[in-house]
C-alpha positions in Angstrom: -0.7 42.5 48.3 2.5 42.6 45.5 2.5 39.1 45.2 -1.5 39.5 44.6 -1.3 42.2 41.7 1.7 40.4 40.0 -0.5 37.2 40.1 -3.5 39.4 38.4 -1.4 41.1 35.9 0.2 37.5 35.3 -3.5 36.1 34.8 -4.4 38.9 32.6 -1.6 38.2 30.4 -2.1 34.9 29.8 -5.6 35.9 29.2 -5.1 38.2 26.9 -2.2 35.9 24.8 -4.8 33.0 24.7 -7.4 35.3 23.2 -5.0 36.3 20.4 -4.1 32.8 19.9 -7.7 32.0 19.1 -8.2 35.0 17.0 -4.9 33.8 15.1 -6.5 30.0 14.6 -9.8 31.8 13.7 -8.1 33.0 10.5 -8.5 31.0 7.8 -5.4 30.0 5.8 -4.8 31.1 2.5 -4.7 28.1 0.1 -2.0 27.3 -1.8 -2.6 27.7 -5.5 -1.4 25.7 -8.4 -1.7 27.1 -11.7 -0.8 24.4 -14.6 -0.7 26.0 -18.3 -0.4 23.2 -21.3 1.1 24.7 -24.2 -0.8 24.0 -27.3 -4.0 22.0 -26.2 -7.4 21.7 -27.4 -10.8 21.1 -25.4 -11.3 17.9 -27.4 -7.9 16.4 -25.9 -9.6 16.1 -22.9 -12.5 12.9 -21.8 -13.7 15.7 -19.7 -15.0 17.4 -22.9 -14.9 15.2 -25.5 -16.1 11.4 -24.7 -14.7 10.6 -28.0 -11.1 11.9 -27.5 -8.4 9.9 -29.0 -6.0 10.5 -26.1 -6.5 9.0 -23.0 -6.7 11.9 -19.9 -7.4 10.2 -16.8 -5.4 12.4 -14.3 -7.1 15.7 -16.2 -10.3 13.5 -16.2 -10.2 13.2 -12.3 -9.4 16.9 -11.5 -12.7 17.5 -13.8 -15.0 14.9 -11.8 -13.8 16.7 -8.0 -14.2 19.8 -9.3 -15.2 22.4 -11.6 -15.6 22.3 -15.4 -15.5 25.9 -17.6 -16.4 25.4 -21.0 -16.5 29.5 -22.2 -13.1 30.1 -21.0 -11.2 32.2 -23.4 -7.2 33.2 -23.9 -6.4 36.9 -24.3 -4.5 35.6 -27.6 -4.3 32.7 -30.0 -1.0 32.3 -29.5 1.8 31.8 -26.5 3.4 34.8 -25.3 0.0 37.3 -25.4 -1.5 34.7 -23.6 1.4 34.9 -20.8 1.3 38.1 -20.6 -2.3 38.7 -19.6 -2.4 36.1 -17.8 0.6 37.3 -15.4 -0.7 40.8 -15.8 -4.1 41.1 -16.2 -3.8 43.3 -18.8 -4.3 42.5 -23.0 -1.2 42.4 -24.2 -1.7 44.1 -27.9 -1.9 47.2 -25.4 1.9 46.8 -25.5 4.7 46.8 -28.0 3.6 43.4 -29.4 0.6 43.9 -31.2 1.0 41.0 -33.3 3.0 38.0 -33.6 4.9 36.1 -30.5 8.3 36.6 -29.0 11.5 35.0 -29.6 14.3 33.1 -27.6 16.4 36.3 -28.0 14.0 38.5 -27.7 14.0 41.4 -24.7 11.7 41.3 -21.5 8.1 42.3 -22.4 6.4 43.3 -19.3 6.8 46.6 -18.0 9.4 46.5 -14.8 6.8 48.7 -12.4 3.6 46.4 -13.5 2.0 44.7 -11.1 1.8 40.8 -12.3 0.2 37.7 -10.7 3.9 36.4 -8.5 4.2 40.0 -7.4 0.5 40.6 -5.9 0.8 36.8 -4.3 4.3 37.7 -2.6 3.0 40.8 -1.5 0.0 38.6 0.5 2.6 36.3 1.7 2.6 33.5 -0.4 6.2 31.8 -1.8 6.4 32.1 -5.2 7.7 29.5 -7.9 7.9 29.3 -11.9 8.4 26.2 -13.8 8.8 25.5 -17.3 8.4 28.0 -20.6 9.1 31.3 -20.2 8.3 33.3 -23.3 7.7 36.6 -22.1 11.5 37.8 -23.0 14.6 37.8 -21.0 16.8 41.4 -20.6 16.5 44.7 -21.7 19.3 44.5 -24.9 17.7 43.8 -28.7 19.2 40.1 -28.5 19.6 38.5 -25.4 23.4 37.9 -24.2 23.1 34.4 -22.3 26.4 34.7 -20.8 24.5 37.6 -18.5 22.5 38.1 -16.0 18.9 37.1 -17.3 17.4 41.1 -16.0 14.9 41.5 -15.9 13.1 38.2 -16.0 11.1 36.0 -14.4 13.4 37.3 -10.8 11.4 40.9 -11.7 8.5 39.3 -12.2 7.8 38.4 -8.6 9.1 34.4 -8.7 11.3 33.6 -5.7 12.6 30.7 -7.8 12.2 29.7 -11.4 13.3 27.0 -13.8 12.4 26.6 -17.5 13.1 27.3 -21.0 13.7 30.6 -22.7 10.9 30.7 -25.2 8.7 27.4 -27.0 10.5 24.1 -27.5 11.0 24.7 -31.3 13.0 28.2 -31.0 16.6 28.5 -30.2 18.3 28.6 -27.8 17.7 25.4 -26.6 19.4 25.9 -22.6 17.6 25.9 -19.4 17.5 29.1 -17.6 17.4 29.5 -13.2 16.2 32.2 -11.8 18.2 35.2 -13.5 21.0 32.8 -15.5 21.4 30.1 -18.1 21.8 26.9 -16.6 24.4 26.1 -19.4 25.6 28.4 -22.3 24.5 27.6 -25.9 28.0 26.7 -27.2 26.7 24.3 -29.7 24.7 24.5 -32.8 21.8 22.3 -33.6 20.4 21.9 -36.7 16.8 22.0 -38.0 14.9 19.2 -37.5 12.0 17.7 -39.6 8.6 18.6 -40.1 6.2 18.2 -37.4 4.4 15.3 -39.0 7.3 13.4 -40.1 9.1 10.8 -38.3 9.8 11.4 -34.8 7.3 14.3 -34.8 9.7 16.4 -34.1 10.5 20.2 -35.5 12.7 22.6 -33.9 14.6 25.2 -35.5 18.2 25.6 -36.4 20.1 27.6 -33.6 22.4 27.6 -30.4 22.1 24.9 -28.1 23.6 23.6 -24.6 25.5 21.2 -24.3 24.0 17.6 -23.2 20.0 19.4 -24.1 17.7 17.2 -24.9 14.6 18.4 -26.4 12.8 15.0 -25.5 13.7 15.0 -22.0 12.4 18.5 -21.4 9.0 18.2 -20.7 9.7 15.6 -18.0 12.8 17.4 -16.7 10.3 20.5 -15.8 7.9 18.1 -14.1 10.4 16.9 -11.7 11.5 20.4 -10.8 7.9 21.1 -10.3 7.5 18.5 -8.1 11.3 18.9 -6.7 9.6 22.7 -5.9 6.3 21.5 -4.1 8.7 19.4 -1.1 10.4 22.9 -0.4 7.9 24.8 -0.5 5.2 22.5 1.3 6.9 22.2 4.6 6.9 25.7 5.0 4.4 27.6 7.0 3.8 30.7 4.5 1.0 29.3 1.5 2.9 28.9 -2.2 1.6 29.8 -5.6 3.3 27.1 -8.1 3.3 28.1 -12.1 3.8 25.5 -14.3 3.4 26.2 -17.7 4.1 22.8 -19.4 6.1 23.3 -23.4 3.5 20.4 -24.2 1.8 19.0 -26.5 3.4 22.2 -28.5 6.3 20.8 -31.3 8.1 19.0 -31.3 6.3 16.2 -30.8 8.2 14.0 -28.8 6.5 11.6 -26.5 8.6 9.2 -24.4 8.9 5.7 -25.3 6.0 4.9 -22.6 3.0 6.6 -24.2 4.2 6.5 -28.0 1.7 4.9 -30.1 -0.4 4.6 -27.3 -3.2 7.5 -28.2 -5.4 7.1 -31.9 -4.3 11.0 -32.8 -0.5 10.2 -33.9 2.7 11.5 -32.2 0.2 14.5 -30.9 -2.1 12.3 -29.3 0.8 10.7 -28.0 2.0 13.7 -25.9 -1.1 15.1 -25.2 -0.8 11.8 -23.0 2.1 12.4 -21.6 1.2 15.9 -20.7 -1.9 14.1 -18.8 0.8 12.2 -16.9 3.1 14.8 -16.1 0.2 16.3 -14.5 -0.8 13.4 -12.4 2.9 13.7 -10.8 2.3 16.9 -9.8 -0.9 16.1 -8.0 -0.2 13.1 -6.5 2.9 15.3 -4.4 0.2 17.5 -3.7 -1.9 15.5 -2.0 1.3 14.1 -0.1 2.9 17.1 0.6 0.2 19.7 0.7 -3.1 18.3 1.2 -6.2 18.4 -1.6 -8.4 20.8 1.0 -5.4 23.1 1.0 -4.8 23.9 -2.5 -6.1 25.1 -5.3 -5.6 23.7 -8.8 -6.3 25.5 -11.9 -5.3 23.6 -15.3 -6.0 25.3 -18.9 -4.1 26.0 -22.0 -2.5 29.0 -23.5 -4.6 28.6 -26.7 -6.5 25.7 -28.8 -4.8 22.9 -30.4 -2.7 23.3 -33.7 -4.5 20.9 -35.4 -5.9 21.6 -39.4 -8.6 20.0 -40.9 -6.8 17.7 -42.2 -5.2 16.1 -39.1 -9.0 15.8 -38.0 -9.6 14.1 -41.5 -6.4 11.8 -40.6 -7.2 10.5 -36.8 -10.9 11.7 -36.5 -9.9 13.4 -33.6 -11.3 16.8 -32.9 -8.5 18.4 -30.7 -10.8 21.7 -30.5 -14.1 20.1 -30.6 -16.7 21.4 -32.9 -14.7 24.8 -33.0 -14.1 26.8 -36.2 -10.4 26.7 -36.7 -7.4 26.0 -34.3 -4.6 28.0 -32.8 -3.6 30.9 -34.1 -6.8 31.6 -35.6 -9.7 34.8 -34.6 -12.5 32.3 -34.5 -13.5 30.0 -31.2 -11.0 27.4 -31.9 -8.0 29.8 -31.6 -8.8 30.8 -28.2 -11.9 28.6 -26.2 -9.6 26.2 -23.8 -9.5 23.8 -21.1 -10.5 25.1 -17.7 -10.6 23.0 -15.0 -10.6 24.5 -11.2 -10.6 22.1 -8.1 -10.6 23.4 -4.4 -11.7 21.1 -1.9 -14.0 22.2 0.1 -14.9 25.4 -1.5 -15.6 24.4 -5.2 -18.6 21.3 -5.5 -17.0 18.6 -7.5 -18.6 18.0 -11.0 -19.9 21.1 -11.5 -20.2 22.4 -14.9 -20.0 26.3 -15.4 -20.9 27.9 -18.7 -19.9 31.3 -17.5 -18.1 33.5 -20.2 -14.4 34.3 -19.0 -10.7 35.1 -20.0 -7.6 34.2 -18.5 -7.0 38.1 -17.9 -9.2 37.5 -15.2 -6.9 34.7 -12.8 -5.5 37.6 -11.6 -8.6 39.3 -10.3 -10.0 36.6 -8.7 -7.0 35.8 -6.9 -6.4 39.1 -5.7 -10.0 39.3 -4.5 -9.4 35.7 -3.0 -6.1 37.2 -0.9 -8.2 40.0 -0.1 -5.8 42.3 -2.2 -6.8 45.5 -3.7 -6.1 46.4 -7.4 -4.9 49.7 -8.4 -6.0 51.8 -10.9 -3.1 51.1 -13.3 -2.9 47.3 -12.4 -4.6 44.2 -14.4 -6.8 46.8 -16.5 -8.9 43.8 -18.5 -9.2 41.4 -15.8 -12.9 40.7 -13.1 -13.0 38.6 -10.7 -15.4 35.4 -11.3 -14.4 34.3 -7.4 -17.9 33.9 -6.8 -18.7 31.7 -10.0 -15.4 30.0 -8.8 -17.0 29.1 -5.4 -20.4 28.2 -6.7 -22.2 30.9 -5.0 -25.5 32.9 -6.6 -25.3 35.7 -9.2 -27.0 37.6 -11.1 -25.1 39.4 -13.4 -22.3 38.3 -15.5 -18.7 38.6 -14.6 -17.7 40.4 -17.7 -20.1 41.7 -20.0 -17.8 41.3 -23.1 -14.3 39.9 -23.7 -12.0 40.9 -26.7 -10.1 38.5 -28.7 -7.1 38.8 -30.9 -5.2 36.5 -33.5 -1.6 35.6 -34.4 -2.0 38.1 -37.1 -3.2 41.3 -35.1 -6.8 40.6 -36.2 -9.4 41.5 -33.2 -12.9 40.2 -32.4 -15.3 41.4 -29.7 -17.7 39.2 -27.8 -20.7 40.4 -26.0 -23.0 37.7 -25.1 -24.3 35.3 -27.9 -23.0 37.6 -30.6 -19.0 37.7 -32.0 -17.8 40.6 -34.2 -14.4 39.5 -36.0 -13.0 42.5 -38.0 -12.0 41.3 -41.7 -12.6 38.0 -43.1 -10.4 35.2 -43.1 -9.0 33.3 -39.7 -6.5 35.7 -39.1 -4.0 33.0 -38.3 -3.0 30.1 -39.5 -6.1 28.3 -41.5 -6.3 29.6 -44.5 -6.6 32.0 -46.3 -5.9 34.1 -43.0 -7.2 37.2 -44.7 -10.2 37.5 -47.8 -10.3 41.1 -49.2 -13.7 42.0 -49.3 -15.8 42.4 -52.5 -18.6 45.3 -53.6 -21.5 44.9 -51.6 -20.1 41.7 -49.7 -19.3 41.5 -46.1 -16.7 43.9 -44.5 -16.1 41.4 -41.6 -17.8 38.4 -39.8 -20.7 38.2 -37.3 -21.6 35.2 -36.0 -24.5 34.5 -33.5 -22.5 31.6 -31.3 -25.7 30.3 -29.2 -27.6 29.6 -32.5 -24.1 28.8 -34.8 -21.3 27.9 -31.8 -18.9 26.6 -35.4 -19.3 29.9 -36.8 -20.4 28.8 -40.0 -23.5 31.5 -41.4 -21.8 35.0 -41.1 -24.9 38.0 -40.9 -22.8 41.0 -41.2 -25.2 42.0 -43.8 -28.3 40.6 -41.9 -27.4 42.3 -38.9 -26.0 45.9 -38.9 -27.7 47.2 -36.2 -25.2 44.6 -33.9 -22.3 45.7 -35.8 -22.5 48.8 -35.8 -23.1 47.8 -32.1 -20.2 46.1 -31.2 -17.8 47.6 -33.4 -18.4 50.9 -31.7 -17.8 48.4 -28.2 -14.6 47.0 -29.7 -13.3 50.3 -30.4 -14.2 51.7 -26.9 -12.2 49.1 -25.3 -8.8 49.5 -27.4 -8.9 52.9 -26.5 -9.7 53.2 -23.0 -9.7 49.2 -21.9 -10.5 48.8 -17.8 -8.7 51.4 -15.6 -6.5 53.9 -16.3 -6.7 54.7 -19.5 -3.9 57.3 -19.6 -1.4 54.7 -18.6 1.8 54.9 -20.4 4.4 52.3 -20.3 8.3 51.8 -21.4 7.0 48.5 -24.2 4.5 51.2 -26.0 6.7 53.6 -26.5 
């Protein structure tokens, strides 16, 4: 009778393990995710967007055909490290102490040490996280960083497991390589300014410390082999990975390798803009060795349009931002509408096109909602999810019912459907004249209507007051009370 009950319980065990092991296989992994940031790049660079590119983008052109193309896709800023920052946090970064301008290679850590940012919520669902190439969100908490110290807080703080890059953009000093919470090498050296942008060797980086043995051509590949060096550790593992790689390219200098220069129609820029397109297509091709297409998904866009005047479109007849008014830096579409391309085996149809109005605030959003993660109050405050636009399934109503934009120069815009409310005149960045003072009974800022005038050429301000005083009235709302808790109060506003 024993030997009875102990075969029962015995049976029931196994019974009872095997139905767990099937509600285990039932769950569905969690995909990896791949998030590629260029630095500098316009819409236009891209076949996907612009059949008459001058640069050649096949590996960008590929992820576009088995996926998803986003053509209202917006950055938080016009420039690099606002962009970051939402991006990583959710969160508009001129709701912090930088309410203008970018950040330095000396300057001190920018995000707040208790925030919530995208490596942080992943880790916390279980995914490894890894950080690749420019950094640019400030490193320590002195007024100049000390390189011969712990890098704290950084990108360790941040939520990254492991990361590898530069300080800041390829053109400010110090020109080192930082790992994890350290320089790689200490800037010992001096380096003197380089040339112009558009002279010889496209190059331009200014004066400053510098590491022994750096190379400011061989950076751009150096990152992609530590990115791909990063997939075969993280691959083989059973937990999912998050991979950021935000590229220092086709941002100055320009300096394409020997195998794609002269090789575009659009000059040394065209050139890189290539070879960004390549350093991509090394990344996926070890994902589809080491991870698996149906696995992962890959995001690629750009931390704000193309730095490219009027007269380098006059000079190639390339139009790095399209049809767009103005380029980066600037408060008009060509300062801040990128790239966004999103593939997913599986779970995103390939060759879609989706005109669905969006920031990159709102990454972090959707991939919380895709890791079934909660927000809290004080957590991504300008960010929505667009998971469902992501996957292709029906909605009605829009994921974000108005976006803010903000220049180089501080200057703000509001968005709410078809109509754009820029506050002053001017571009507020780099095209000039940045700023117009207005005159007696002219036009006290700009309002374009961007279905009917997408190059914001015919400015109604005076047509239209009713929608100005409108979104004005919007725009102000949001700067003082934004998405969440509107009583936050963190160390970088202080």
């Amino acid at each position: 009778m024993k030997k009875l009950l102990l075969v029962f319980i015995l049976l029931f065990a196994l019974l009872l393990a095997g139905c767990a092991q099937v509600e285990e296989a039932s769950e569905p992994r969690l995909p990896n995710i791949v998030l590629i940031l260029a630095d500098d790049m316009g819409m236009g660079d891209l076949g996907a967007y612009n059949p008459e590119t001058k640069t050649a983008t096949p590996n960008l052109d590929r992820l576009a055909t088995e996926g998803a193309v986003f053509t209202d896709v917006h950055t938080p800023s016009a420039v690099c490290t606002p962009t970051r920052y939402g991006l990583l946090t959710g969160r508009y970064a001129w709701r912090t102490r930088l309410k203008s301008g970018v950040l330095w290679g000396y300057s001190p850590y920018l995000i707040d040490t208790g925030r919530s940012t995208l490596a942080s919520m992943l880790k916390k669902a279980g995914y490894q996280t890894s950080g690749v190439g420019k950094w640019h969100l400030g490193l320590g908490t002195a007024e100049e960083t000390d390189y011969s110290r712990p890098l704290v807080p950084g990108p360790s703080t941040a939520g990254f497991d492991y990361y590898f890059g530069i300080p800041a953009s390829l053109d400010m000093d110090p020109y080192l390589y930082i790992e994890n919470d350290h320089a790689v090498e200490y800037p010992s050296e001096e380096v003197e300014a380089s040339k112009h942008r558009r002279q010889e060797g496209g190059g331009f980086w200014r004066a400053g410390g510098i590491a022994p043995g750096f190379s400011h051509a061989e950076v751009l590949q150096t990152i992609t082999d530590k990115a791909v060096e990063r997939l075969g550790v993280m691959a083989p593992r059973e937990e999912p990975f998050f991979l950021y790689f935000p590229l220092t390219a086709p941002h100055t200098p320009w300096l394409p390798s020997d195998q794609f220069r002269n090789k575009s129609s659009a000059g040394y820029y065209g050139d890189f803009c290539m070879q960004v397109d390549d350093c991509v297509g090394q990344v996926l091709e070890a994902l589809e060795e080491l991870a698996g297409d149906e696995e992962t998904l890959v995001v690629f866009t750009s931390d704000n349009g193309s730095h490219w005047p009027v007269t380098d479109i006059e000079k190639y007849g390339h139009k790095a931002n399209l049809d767009y008014r103005g380029q980066k830096a600037d408060i008009w579409e060509g300062g801040h509408r990128v790239p966004f391309l999103a593939r997913w085996e599986g779970k995103i149809s390939p060759g879609r096109r989706v005109d669905e109005m969006l920031c990159l605030t709102d990454i972090y959003s959707t991939l919380a909602d895709l890791t079934g993660q909660e927000i809290g109050v004080s957590e991504a405050e300008d960010s929505f999810s667009f998971l469902p636009v992501l996957k292709g399934d029906e909605t009605t109503a829009p994921v974000r019912e108005s976006i803010v934009h903000h220049s180089v120069d501080g200057v703000f815009a509001v968005r709410k459907g078809e109509w754009k409310l820029i506050e002053g005149l001017g571009s507020g960045g780099f095209t000039k004249p940045s700023k117009i003072e207005p005159q007696a009974g002219g036009p006290e800022g700009q309002l374009y209507n961007l279905k009917e005038d997408p190059s914001e050429t015919n400015n109604l301000w005076l047509e239209k007051p009713e929608v100005v005083q409108e979104l004005t009235a919007l725009l102000d709302s949001i700067r003082s009370q934004g998405q969440g808790d509107v009583s936050e109060t963190v160390k970088e506003t202080e």
